[in-house]
C-alpha positions as CSV (number, residue, x, y, z in Angstrom):
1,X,-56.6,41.6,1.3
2,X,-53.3,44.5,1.7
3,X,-53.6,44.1,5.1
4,X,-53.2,40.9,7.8
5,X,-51.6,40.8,11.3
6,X,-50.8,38.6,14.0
7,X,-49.3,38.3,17.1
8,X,-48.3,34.8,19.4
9,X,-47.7,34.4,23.2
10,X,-45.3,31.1,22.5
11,X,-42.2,31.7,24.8
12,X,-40.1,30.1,22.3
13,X,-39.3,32.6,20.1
14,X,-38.5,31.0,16.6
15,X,-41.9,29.0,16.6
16,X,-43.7,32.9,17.4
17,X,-41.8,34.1,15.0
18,X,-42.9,30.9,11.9
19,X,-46.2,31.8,13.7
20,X,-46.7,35.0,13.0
21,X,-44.8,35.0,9.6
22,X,-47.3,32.1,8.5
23,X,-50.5,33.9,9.0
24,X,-49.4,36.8,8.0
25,X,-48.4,35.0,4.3
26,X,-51.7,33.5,4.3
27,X,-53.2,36.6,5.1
28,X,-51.8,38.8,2.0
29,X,-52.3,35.6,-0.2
30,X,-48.4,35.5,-1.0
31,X,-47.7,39.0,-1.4
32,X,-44.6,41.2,-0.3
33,X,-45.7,43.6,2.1
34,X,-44.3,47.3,1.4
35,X,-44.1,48.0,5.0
36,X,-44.7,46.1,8.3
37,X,-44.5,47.0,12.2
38,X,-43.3,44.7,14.9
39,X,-43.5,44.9,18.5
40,X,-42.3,42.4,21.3
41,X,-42.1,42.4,25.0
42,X,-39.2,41.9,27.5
43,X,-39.8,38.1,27.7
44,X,-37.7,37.7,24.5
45,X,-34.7,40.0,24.9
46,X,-32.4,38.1,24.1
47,X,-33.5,38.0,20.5
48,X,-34.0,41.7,19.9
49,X,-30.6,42.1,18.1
50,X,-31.7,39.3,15.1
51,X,-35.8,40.1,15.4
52,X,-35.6,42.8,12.2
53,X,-33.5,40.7,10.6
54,X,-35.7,37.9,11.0
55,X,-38.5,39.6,10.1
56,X,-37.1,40.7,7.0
57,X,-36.2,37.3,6.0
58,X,-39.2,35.3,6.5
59,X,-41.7,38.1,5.2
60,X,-39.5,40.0,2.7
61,X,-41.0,42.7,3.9
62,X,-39.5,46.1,2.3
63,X,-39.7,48.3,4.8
64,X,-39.7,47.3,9.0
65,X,-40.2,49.5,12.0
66,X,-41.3,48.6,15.6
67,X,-40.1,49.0,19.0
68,X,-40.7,46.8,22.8
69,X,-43.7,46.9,24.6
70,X,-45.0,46.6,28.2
71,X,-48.0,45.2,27.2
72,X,-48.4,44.1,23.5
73,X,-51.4,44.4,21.3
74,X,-52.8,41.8,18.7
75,X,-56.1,41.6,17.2
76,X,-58.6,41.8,20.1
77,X,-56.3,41.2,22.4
78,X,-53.1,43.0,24.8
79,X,-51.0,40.4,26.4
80,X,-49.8,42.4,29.7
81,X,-47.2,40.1,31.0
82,X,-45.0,37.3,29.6
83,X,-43.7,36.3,25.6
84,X,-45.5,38.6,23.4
85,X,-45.0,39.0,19.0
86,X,-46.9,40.9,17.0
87,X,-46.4,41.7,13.9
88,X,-48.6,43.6,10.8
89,X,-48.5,44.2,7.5
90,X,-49.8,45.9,4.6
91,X,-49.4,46.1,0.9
92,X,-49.5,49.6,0.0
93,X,-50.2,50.1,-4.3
94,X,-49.3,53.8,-5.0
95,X,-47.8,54.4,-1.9
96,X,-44.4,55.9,-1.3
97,X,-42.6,55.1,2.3
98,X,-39.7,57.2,3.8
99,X,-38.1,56.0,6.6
100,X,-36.0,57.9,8.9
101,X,-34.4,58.0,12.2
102,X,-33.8,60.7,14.2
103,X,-30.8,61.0,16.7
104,X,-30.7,63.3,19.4
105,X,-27.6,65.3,21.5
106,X,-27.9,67.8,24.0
107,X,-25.3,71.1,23.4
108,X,-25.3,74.5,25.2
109,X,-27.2,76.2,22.4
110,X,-30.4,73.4,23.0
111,X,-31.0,70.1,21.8
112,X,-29.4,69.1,18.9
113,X,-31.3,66.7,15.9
114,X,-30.3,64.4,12.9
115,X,-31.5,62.6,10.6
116,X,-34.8,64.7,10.5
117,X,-36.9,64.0,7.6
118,X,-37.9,66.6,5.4
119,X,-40.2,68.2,2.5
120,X,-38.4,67.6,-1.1
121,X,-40.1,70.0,-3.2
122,X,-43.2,71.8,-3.5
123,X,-44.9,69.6,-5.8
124,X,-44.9,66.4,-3.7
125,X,-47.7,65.0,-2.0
126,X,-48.3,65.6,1.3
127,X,-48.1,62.9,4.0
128,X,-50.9,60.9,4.5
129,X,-49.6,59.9,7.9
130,X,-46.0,60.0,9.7
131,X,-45.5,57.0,12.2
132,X,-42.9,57.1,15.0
133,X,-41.9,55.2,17.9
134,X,-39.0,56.8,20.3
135,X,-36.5,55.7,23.2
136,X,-38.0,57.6,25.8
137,X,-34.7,58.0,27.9
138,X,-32.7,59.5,24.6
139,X,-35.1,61.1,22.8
140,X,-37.3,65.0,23.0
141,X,-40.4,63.8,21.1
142,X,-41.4,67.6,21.6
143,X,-38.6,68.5,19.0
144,X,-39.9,66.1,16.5
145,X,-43.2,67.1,16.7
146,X,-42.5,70.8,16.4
147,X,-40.1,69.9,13.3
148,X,-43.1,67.6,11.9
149,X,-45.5,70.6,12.1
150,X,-43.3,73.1,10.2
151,X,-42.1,70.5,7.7
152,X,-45.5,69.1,6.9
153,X,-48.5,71.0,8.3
154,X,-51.5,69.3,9.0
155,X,-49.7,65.2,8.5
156,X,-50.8,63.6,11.3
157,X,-48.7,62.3,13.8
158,X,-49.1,58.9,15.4
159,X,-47.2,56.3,17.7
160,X,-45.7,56.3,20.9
161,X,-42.3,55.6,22.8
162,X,-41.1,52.5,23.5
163,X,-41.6,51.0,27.1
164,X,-41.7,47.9,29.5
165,X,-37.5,48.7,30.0
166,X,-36.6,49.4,33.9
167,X,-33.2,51.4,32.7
168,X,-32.5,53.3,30.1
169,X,-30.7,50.7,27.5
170,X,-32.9,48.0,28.0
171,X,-35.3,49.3,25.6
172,X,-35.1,48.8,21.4
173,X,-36.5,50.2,18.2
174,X,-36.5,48.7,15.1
175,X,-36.1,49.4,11.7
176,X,-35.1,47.8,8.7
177,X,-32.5,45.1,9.4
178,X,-31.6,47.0,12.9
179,X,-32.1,46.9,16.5
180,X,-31.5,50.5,17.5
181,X,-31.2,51.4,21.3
182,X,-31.5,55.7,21.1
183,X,-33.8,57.8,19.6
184,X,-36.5,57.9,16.9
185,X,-37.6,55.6,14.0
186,X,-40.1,56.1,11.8
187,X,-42.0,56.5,8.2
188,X,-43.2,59.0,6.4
189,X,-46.6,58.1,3.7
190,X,-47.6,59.1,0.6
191,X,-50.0,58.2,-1.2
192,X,-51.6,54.5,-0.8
193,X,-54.6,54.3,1.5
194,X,-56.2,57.1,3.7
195,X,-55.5,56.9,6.8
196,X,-57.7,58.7,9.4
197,X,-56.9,59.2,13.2
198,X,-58.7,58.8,16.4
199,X,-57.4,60.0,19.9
200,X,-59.1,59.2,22.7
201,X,-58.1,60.9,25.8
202,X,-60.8,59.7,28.6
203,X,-61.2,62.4,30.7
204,X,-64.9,64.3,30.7
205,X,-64.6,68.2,32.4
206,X,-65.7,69.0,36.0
207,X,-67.0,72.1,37.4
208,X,-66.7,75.5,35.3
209,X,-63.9,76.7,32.6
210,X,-61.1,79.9,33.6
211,X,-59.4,81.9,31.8
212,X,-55.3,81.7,32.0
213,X,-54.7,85.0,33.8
214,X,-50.6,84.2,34.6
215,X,-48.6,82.3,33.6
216,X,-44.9,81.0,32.7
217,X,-44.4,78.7,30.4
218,X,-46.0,75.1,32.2
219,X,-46.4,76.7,35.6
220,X,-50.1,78.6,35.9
221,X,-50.3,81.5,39.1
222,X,-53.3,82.5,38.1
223,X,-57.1,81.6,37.1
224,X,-59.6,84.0,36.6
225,X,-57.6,86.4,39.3
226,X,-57.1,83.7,41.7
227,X,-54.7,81.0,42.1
228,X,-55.5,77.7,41.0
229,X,-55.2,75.9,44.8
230,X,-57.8,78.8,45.7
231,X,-60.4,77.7,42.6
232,X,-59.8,74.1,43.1
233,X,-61.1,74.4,46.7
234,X,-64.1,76.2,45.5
235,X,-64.4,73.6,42.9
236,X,-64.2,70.2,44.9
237,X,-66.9,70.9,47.6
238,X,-69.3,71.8,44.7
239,X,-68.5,68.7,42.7
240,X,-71.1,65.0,43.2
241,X,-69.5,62.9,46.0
242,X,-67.7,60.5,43.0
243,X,-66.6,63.1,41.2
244,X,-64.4,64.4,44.1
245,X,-63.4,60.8,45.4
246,X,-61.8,60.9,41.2
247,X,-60.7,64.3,41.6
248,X,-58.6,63.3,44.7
249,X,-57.1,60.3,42.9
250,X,-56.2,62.2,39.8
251,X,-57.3,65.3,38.7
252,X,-56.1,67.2,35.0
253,X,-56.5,70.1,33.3
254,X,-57.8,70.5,29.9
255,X,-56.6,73.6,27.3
256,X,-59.1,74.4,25.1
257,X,-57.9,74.0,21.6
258,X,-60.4,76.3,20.0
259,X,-61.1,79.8,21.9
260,X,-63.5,80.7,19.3
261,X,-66.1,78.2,20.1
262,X,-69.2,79.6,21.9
263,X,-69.3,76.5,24.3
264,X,-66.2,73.8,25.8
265,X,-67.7,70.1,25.8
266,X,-65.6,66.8,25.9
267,X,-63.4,66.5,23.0
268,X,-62.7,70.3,22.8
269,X,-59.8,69.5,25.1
270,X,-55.9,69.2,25.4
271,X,-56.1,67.0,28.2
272,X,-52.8,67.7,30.5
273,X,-51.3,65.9,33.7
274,X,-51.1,68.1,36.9
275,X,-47.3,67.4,37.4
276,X,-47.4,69.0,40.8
277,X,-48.4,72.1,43.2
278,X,-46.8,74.8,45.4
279,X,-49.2,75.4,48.4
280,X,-47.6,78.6,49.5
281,X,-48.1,80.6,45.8
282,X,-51.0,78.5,45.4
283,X,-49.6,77.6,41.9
284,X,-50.0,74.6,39.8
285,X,-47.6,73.0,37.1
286,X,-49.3,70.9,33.8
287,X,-47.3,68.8,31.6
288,X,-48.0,71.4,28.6
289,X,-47.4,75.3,27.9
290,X,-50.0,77.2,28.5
291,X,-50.5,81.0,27.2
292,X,-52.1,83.8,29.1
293,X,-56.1,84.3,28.0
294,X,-55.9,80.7,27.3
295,X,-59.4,79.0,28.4
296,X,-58.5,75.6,30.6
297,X,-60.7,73.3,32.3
298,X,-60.4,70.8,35.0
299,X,-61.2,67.4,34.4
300,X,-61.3,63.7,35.7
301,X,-60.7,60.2,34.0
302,X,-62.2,57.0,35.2
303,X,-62.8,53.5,33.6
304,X,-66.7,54.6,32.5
305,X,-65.4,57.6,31.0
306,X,-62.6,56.4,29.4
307,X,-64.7,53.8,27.8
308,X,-67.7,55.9,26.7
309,X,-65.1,58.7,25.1
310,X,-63.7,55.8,23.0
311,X,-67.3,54.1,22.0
312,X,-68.4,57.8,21.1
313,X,-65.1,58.5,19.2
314,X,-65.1,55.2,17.3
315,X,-69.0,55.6,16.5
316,X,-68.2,59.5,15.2
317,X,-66.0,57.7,12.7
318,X,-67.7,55.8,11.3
319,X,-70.6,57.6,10.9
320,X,-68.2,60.1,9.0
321,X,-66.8,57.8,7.0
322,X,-68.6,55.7,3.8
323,X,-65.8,53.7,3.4
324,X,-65.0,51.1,6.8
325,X,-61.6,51.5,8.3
326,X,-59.2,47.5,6.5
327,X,-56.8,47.7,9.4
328,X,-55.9,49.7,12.3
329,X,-52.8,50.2,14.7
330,X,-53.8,51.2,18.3
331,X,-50.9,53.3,20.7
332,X,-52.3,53.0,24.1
333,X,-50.9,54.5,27.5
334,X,-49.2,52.2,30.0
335,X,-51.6,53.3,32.5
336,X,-55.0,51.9,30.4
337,X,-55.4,48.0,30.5
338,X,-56.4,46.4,33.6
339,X,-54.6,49.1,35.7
340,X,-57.9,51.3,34.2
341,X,-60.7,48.8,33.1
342,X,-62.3,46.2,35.3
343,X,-61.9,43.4,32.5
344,X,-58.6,43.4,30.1
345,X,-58.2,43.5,26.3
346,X,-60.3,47.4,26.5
347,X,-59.1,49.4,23.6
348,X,-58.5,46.4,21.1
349,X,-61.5,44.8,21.7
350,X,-63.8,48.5,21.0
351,X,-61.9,49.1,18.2
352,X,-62.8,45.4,17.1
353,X,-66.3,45.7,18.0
354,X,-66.8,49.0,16.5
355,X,-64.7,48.6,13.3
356,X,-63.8,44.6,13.0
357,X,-62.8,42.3,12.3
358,X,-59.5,44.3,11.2
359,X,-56.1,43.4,11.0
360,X,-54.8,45.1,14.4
361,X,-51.6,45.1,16.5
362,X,-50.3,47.6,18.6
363,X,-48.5,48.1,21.9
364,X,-49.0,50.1,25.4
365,X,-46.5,53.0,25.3
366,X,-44.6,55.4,27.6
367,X,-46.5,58.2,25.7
368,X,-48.6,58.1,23.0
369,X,-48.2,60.4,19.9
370,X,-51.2,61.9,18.0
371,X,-53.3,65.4,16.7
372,X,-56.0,66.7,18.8
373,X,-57.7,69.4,16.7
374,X,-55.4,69.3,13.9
375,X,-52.1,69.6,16.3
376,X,-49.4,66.9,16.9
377,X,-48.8,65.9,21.2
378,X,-47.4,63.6,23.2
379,X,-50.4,62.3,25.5
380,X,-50.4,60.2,28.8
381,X,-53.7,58.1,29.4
382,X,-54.6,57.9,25.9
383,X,-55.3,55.8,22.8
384,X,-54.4,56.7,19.6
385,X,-55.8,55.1,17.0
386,X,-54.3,54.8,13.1
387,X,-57.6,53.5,10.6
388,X,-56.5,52.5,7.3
389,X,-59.1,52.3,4.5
């Protein structure tokens, strides 16, 4: 196998640590992995300055990223509370791996970035995936995915920012030998396996779709005409008895990525938080831009829906796909797990019963990175899924 992962919920961190390292030995039969990811919750902080380190030195693994997690995901299972290590890693013939880590610093001209990674040359091979996990108190994740779509158009983009910290500085990253407290890690690959990208966002649309009629920037006056406090009291009276018991716990708003379809279903969807309302404009604010003539759609998220989108998205895969995914890495919202689904270990356990056994680990983030219709976001209330081949 170039793939094997593990992950252990022993409190004392050096036995999780021969733990994990063990298996993961036995796992590549004695091979150096080219690149491995690492993430560990809160309950062993006090190690996070030596954990890359260590990790280095028992796997000699040449490359290292990985950040802290509020809940921490290992094979078919996410540990939501308590000691949590879980580590992957893969063996990558062919592949080329770039790391980089981005820095951010805020100036009167904008946000300022370094250590941005880069195309070479026009002859190189394009990306087959980029991988980053961020600080989410020092870091614009909206920069780095702007700078990732000019730099290499069409690479997907996939992780999410580090969480489970109560303050800003409580958080980590990882990478290489370090424990890094501010802004972006990551890795850049070539070559090496295809990797292939699933994001499930667990909302289904409600009611009818409007066109953008004004609008600034993530603040939208106007929907077909009308405000969008005036359609959404059209809307909820119209909508089945759950539907507006969901809608009055949490309602969104999806952007439709591709105007030039005939007809908007699940899926065809940028799904965005409402972030808040002005009941004297009647105006509504999303956590995304949103153009003028843009088509948008309210929608609503609950446990059955988040589950079927993921079963269908999983199932779509594979039916696409002759060859079965070797491995995956999942990036799930903080608010999925138990606070969503009546039973725990959700999103690893689909992807294990839909794609597995795999080598899987993963953590529950504080935004989840990943394309929707060929286009890199930040998501809330999503999993994003990395399949390796």
């Amino acid at each position: 196998m170039t793939f094997a992962a593990s992950h252990s919920t022993q409190a004392d961190f050096q036995a999780a640590l021969d733990s994990v390292a063990g298996e993961i030995e036995r796992g590549l039969d004695g091979q150096t992995p080219d690149l491995s990811f690492v993430f560990v919750s809160h309950a062993h902080a006090e190690h996070f300055g030596d954990l890359a380190r260590a990790v280095r030195e028992r796997t000699g693994s040449r490359h290292i990223i990985g950040c802290t997690g509020e809940t921490i995901v290992g094979g078919g299972e996410e540990v939501e509370s308590g000691p949590a290590l879980s580590l992957w890693s893969a063996v990558l013939p062919g592949g080329e791996i770039e790391p980089f880590h981005v820095r951010f610093q805020q100036t009167p001209d904008g946000i300022a970035c370094s250590g941005l990674p880069a195309t070479r040359d026009g002859s190189e091979d394009p990306p087959r995936a980029i991988f980053s996990l961020g600080e989410p108190y020092s870091s614009a994740p909206d920069v780095l995915l702007e700078h990732m779509g000019e730099e290499f158009p069409g690479a997907p983009v996939m992780g999410g920012m580090a969480s489970g910290a109560a303050a800003a500085g409580e958080n980590r990253l990882f990478a290489g030998d370090e424990a890094i407290e501010d802004g972006i890690v990551g890795v850049v690959l070539r070559g090496g396996p295809v990797i292939r990208s699933i994001v499930s966002q667990g909302c289904r649309p409600v009611g009818t779709h409007y066109v953008v009629t004004k609008a600034d920037r993530n603040i939208i006056h106007e929907l077909g005409g009308a405000s969008p406090l005036e359609r959404l009291n059209e809307l909820l009276p119209a909508l089945p008895e759950r539907d507006q018991q969901l809608a009055r716990r949490g309602l969104h708003l999806g952007l439709v990525m591709n105007e030039y379809q005939a007809t908007f279903e699940r899926g065809d969807f940028l799904i965005s938080n409402l972030l808040g309302a002005d009941r004297e404009q009647g105006a509504i604010a999303i956590g995304h831009l949103v153009r003028v003539g843009q088509t948008v759609q309210f929608h609503v998220r609950d446990a059955q829906t988040a589950d079927e989108d993921l079963r269908e998205l999983l199932e779509a895969d594979t039916k696409g796909h002759a060859q079965k995914p070797q491995a995956a890495l999942l990036f799930s919202c903080n608010g999925r797990g138990t606070r969503l689904f009546p039973q725990p270990h959700h999103d690893a356990s689909t992807v294990q019963e839909q794609c597995g056994p795999i080598p899987l680990a993963g953590f529950f983030a504080q935004g989840e990175l990943g394309p929707v219709a060929g286009k890199n976001h930040i998501h809330g209330y999503t999993a994003s899924i990395a399949l390796f081949e």
